[in-house]
MMTF fields as JSON, N, C-alpha, C and O atoms, coordinates in Angstrom:
{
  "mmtfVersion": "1.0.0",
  "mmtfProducer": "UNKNOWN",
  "numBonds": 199,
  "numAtoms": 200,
  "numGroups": 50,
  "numChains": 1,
  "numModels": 1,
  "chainsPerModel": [1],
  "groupsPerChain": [50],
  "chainIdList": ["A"],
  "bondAtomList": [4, 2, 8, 6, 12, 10, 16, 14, 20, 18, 24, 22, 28, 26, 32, 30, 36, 34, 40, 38, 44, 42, 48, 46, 52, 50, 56, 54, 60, 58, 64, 62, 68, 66, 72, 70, 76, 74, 80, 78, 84, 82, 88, 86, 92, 90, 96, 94, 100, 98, 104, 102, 108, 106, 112, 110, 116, 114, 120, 118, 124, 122, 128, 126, 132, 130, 136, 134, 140, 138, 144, 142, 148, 146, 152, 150, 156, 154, 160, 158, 164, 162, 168, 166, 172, 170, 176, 174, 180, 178, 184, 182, 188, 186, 192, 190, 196, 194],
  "bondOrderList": [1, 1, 1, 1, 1, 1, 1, 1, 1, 1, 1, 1, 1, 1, 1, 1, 1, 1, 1, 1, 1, 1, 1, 1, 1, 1, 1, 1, 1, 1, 1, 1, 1, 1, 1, 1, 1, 1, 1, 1, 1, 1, 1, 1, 1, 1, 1, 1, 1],
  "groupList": [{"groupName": "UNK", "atomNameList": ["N", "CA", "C", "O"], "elementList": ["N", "C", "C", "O"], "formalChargeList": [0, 0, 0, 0], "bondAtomList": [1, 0, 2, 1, 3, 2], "bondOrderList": [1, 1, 2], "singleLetterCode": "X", "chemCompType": "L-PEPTIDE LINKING"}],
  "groupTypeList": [0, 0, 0, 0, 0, 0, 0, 0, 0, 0, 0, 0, 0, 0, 0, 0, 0, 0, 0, 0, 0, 0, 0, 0, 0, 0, 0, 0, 0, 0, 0, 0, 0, 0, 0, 0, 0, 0, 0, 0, 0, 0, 0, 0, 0, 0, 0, 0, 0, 0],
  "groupIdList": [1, 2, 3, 4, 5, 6, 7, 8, 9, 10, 11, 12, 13, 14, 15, 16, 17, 18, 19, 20, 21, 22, 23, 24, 25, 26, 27, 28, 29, 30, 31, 32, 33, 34, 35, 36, 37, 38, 39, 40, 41, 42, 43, 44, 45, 46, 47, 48, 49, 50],
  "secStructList": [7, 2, 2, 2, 2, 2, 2, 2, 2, 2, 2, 2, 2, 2, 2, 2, 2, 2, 2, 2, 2, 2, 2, 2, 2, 2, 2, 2, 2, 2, 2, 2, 2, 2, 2, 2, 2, 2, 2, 2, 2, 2, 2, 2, 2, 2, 1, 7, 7, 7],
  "xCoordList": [-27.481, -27.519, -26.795, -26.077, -27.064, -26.435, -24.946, -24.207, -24.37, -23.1, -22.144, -20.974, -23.047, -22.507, -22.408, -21.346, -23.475, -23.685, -22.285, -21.8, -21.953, -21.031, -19.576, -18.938, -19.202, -17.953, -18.15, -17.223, -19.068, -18.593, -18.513, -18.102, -19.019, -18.39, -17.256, -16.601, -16.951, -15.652, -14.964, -14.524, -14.861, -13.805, -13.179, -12.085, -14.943, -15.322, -14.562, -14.21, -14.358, -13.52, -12.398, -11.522, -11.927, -10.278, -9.768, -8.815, -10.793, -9.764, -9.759, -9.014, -10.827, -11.063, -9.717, -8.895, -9.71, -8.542, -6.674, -5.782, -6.859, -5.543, -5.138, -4.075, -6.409, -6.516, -6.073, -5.322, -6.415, -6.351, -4.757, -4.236, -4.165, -2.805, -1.994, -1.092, -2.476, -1.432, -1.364, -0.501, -2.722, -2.665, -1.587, -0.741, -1.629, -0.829, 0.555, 1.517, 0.474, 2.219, 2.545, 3.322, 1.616, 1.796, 2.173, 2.754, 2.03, 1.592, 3.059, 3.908, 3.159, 4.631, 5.535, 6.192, 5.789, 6.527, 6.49, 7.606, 5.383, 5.663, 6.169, 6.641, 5.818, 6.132, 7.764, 8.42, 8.429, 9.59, 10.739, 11.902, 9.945, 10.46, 10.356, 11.301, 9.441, 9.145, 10.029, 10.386, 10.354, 11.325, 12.408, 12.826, 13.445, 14.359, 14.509, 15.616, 13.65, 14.09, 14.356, 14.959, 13.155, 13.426, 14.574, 14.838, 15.589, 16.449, 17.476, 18.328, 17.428, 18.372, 18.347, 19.298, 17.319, 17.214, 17.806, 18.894, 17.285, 17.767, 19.34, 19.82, 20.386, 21.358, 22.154, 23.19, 21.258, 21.588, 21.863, 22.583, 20.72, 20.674, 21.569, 21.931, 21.732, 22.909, 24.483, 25.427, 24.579, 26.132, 26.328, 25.584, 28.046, 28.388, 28.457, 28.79, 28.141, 28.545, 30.206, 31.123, 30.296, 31.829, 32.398, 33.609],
  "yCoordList": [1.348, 1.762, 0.74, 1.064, -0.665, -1.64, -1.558, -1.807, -1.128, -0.907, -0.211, -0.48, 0.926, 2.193, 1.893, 2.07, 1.359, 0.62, -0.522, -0.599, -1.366, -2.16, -1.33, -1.525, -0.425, 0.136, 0.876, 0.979, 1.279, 2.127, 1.181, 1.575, -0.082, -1.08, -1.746, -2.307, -1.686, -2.169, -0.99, -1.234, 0.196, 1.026, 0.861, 0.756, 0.92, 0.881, -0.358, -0.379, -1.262, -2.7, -2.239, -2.078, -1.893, -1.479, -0.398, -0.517, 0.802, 1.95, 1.373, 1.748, 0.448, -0.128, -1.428, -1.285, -2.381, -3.288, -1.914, -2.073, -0.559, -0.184, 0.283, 0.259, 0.636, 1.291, 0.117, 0.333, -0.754, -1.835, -2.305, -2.758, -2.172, -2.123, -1.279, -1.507, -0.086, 1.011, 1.37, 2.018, 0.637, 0.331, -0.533, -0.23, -1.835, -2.533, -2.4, -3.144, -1.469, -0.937, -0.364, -0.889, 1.155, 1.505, 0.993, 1.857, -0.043, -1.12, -1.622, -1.503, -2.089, -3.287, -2.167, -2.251, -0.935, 0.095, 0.485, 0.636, 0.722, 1.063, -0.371, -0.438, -1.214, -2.549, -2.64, -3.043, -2.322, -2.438, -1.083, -1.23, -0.019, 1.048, 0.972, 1.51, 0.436, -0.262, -1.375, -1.622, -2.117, -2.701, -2.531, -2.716, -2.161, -1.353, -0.254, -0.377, 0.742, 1.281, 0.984, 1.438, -0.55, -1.61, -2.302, -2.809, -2.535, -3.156, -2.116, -2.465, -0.715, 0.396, 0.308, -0.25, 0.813, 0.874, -0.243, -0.084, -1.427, -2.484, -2.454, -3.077, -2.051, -2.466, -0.919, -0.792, -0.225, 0.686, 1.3, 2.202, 0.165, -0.12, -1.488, -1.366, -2.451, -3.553, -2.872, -3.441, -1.562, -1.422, -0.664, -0.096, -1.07, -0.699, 0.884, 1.615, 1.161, 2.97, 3.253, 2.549, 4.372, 4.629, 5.631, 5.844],
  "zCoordList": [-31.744, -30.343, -29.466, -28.52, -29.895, -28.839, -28.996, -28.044, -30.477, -30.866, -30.029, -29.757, -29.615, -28.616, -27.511, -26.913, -26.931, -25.752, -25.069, -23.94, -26.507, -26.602, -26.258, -25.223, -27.26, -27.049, -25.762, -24.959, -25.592, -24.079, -22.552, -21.46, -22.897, -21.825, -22.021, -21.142, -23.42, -23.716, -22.919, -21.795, -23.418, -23.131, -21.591, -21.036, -21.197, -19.194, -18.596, -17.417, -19.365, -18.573, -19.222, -18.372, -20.531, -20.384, -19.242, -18.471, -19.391, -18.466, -16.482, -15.577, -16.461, -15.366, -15.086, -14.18, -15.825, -15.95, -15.61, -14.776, -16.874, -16.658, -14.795, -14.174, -14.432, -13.35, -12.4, -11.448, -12.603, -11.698, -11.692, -10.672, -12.732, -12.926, -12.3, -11.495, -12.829, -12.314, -10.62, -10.026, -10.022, -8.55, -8.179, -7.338, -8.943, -8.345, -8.8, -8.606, -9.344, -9.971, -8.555, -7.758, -8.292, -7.236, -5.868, -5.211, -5.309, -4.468, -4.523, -3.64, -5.496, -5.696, -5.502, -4.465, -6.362, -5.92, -4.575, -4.077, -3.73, -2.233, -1.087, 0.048, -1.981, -0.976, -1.231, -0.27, -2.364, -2.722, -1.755, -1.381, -1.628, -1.163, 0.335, 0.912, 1.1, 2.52, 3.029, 4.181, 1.644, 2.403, 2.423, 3.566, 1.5, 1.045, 2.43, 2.954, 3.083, 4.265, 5.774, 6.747, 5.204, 6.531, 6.552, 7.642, 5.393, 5.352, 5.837, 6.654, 5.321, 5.595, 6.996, 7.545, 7.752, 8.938, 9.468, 10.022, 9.414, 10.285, 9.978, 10.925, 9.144, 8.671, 9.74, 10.393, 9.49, 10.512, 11.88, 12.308, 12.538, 13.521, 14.463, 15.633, 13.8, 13.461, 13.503, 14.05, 12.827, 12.587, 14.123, 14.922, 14.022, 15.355, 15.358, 14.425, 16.38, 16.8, 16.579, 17.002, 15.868, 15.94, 17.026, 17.095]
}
């Protein structure tokens, strides 16, 4: 019983740890894409009018 007990908190801190990852995948991906349009924009706003 404690065996079972064991693997199902194991499992519970892995799928918990991936989750925690794939947040901060998410995260680094939107921080990367935020700035990337702040740079567009500003580069956009910077260029002269034709």
């Amino acid at each position: 019983m404690s065996e079972a007990a064991a693997n199902v908190k194991r499992f519970g801190a892995r799928t918990n740890a991936r989750r925690t990852e794939t947040i901060a995948l998410i995260a680094g991906i939107g921080v990367v894409l935020a700035a990337t349009l702040w740079l567009a924009g500003d580069l956009v706003m910077k260029a002269p009018t034709v």
